[in-house]
N, C-alpha and C positions, 0 to 999 in steps of 0.2 A: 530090765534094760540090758540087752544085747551090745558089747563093746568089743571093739575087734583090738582098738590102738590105744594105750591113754600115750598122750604125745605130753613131754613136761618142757613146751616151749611153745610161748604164742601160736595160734594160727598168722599170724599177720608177720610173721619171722618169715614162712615160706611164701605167702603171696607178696612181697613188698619184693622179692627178688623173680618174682616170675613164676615160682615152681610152686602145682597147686596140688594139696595132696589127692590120694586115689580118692573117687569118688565112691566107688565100691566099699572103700571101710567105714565102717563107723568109729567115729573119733574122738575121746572125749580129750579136751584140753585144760589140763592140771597146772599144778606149782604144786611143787613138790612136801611143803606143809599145809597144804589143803585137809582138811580134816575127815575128808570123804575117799582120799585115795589111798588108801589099805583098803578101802571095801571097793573100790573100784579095781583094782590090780585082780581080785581074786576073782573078777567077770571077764577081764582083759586075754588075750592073746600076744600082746607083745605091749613092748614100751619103745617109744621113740623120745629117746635125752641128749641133750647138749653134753659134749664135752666138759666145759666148765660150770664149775657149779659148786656147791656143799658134799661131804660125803654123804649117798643117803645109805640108812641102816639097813643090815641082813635081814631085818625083821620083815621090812617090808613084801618082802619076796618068797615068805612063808608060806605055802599053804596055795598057791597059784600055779597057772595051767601055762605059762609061758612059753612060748614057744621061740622066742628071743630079747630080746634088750637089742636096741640097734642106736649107737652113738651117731651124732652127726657132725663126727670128727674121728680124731685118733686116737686121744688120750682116753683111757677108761679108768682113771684112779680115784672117780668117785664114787665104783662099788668095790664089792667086797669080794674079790677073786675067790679064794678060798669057801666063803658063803654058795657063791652061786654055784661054787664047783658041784657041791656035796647038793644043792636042790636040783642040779641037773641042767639048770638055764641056762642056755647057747646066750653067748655074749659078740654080738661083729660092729665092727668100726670101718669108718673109711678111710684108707691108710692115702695120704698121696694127695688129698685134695687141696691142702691149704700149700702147695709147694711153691706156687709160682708168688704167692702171695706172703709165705715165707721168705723165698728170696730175695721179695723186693724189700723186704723191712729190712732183714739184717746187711744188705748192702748199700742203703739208704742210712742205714744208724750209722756203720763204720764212716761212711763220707762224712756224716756231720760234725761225727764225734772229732775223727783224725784229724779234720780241718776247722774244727773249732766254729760251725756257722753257729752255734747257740750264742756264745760267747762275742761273736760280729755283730748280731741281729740284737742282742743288748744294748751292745757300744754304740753301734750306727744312730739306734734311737735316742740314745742318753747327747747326739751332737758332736762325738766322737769321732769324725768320719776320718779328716788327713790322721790323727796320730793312731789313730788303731790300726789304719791303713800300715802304718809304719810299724808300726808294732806286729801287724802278722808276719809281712814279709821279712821281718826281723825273724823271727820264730821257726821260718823257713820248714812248714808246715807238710808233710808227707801226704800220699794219695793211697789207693788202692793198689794202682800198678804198680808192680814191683815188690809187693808189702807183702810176708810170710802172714800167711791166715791157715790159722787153726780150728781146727774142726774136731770139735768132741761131739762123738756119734754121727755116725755118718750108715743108717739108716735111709729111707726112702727123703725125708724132709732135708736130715745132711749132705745126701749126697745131690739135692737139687739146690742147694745154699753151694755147698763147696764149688758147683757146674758155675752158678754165677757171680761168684766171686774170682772163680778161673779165666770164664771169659772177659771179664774186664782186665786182667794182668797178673789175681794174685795166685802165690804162689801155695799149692794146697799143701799139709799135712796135717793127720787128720790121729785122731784116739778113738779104736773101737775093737774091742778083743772080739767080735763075733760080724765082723765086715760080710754084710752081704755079696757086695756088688766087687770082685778085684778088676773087674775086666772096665766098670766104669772108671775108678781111682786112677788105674795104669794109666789110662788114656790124658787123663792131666796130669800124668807123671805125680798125682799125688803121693806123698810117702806117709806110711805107717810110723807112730813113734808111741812112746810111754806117754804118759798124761806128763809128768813133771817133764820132759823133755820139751812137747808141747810147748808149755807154759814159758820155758824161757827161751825159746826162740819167736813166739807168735807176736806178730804186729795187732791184730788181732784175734781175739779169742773168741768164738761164738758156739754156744752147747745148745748139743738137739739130741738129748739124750730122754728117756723118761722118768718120771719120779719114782723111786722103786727102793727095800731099802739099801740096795748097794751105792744107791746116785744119791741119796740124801745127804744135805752140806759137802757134795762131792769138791765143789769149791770154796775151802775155808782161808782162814789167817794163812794157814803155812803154803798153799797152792798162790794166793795174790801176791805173796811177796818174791814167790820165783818170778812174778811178768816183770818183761821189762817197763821201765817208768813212763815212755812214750805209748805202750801198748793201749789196747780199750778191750771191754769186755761184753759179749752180747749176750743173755739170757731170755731166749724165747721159747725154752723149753718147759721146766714148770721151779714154782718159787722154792720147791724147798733145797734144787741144786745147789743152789746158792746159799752162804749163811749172811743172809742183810747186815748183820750187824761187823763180820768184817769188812764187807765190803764199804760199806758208810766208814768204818775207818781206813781204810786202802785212801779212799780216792780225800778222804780228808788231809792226812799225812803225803800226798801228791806221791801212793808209792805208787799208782796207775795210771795214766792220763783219762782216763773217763769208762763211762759203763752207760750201757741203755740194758733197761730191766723195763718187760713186758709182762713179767710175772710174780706173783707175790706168795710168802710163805703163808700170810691170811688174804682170802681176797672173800670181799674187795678190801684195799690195802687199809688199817687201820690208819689214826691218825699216829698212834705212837710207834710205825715203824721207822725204824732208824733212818733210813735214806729220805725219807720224809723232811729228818729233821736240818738238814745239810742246809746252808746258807750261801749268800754270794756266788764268789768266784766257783766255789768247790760244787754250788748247786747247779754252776752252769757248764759243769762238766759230766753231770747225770741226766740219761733223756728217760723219762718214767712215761709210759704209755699205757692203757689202762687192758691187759691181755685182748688184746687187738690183732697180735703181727699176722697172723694166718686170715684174719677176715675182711675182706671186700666182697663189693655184690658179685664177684665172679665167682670166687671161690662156694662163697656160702651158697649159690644157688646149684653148683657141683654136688655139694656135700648132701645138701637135701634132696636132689634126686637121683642121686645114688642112695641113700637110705632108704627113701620109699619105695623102691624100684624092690629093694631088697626086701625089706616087710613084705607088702604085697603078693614079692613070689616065693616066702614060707609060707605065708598063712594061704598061700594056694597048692603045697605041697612038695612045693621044690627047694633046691638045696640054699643052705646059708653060704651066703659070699663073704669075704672078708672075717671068716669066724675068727675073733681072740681065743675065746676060749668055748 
């Protein structure tokens, strides 16, 4: 059996958006504990995987002819950099496809969060409508426009989050010791700051950073307690930025005004992780979304053919796009 692809994501991922893989390769389609794919990889020419997922092992990549890995995203921290270094495997991702669809999550989340619709959309239903009514506008509840937004990492995804949270009003400053873009930043008059500087001037906070070990629990105990107390915090980069277990105490002790978390330190999200376990009022100022923010059928059907596009034209000779590493 001749394999050109093993893909470790349905077929029916890329036709349910439109994009139909090459017809020209032969494809076999795995899950990744399949008990047949270590001997299938070593017949294989490339792999096509989803960003999110389990770590898979170095082992697997022993002994094969690979001539890529191609993510259908941007994140690669489900292999093993260092492994595939040393066997040689070209590893490319697509940098840039989930942006518009990033942007809309975390500017979506902030509006909920700062203006409390969780929190309405309970009351409203529980019959509460005059005193809640009264009770917001008591609260005298803040917007976007005008609101300092923080941006850690301002990368290809940060810096198309910070673009639209600028055009609605807010005011960008941004953490990132290795700023691609100065000439995009300038242009919103965004400013460069320290991370804890950051932290306690941002209305909101929102990290687009990747998981790596200098980002891991990059936001703990002592980073939440510099936010100010009206602040929110968006986490749509990956779960282990963040340490859940301060955070579930942040927003329980009301030292933050809310957080939306699209990513988890296990996913899928156990049942015993902390933010899970949050109650009432304090649960209605957490929005948990199930690592979502980057996917709509636009995006995703970006992602997929850009990836195959790119397969395709290694295993016909030509150069890797988008190489990681």
């Amino acid at each position: 059996m001749n394999i050109d692809v093993i893909c470790l994501r349905p077929e029916a991922d890329f036709t349910r958006v439109g994009v139909n893989p090459p017809a020209s390769l032969k494809i076999a389609y795995c899950k990744p504990d399949d008990a047949d794919l270590p001997a299938l990889l070593q017949e294989a020419r490339a792999v096509v995987m989803p960003a999110v997922g389990p770590k898979l092992p170095a082992a697997l990549f022993k002994g094969t002819s690979l001539k890529v890995v191609q993510i259908t995203g941007a994140g690669v921290d489900r292999l093993d950099e260092g492994a595939l270094k040393k066997l040689g495997i070209p590893v490319a991702n697509v940098p840039g496809g989930s942006n518009t669809a990033l942007a809309e999550y975390t500017t979506a989340c902030a509006s909920v969060l700062l203006r409390r619709f969780a929190w309405s959309d309970a009351e409203i239903k529980k019959g509460n409508y005059v005193a809640f009514r009264n009770q917001m506008m008591a609260a005298n509840l803040a917007g976007i426009d005008g609101a300092t937004v923080g941006v850690v990492g301002m990368g290809v995804i940060g810096m198309a989050v910070a673009q639209a949270f600028h055009r609605i009003g807010g005011k960008i400053v941004y953490f990132d010791p290795a700023l691609r873009d100065k000439t995009a930043a300038d242009a919103m008059n965004a400013k460069a700051m320290a991370l804890d500087d950051l932290l306690q001037v941002s209305d909101v906070v929102t990290l687009h950073v990747p998981l790596i070990p200098q980002t891991q629990n990059l936001i703990g105990a002592k980073q939440l307690a510099l936010m100010k107390p009206e602040a929110v915090l968006i986490n749509a980069a990956r779960g282990g930025v963040v340490d859940e277990t301060a955070l579930a105490q942040a927003l329980t002790d009301n030292r933050i005004a809310g957080a939306a978390v699209d990513v988890y330190s296990i996913e899928p999200a156990t049942a015993d992780n902390p933010l899970l376990q949050l109650k009432g009022e304090v649960a209605s100022r957490l929005l948990l979304t199930p690592h979502v923010a980057g996917v709509t059928r636009q995006s995703a059907a970006f992602l997929f053919k850009v990836s195959w596009e790119n397969v395709q034209n290694v295993l016909n000779g030509g150069t890797i796009a988008h190489r990681v590493y």
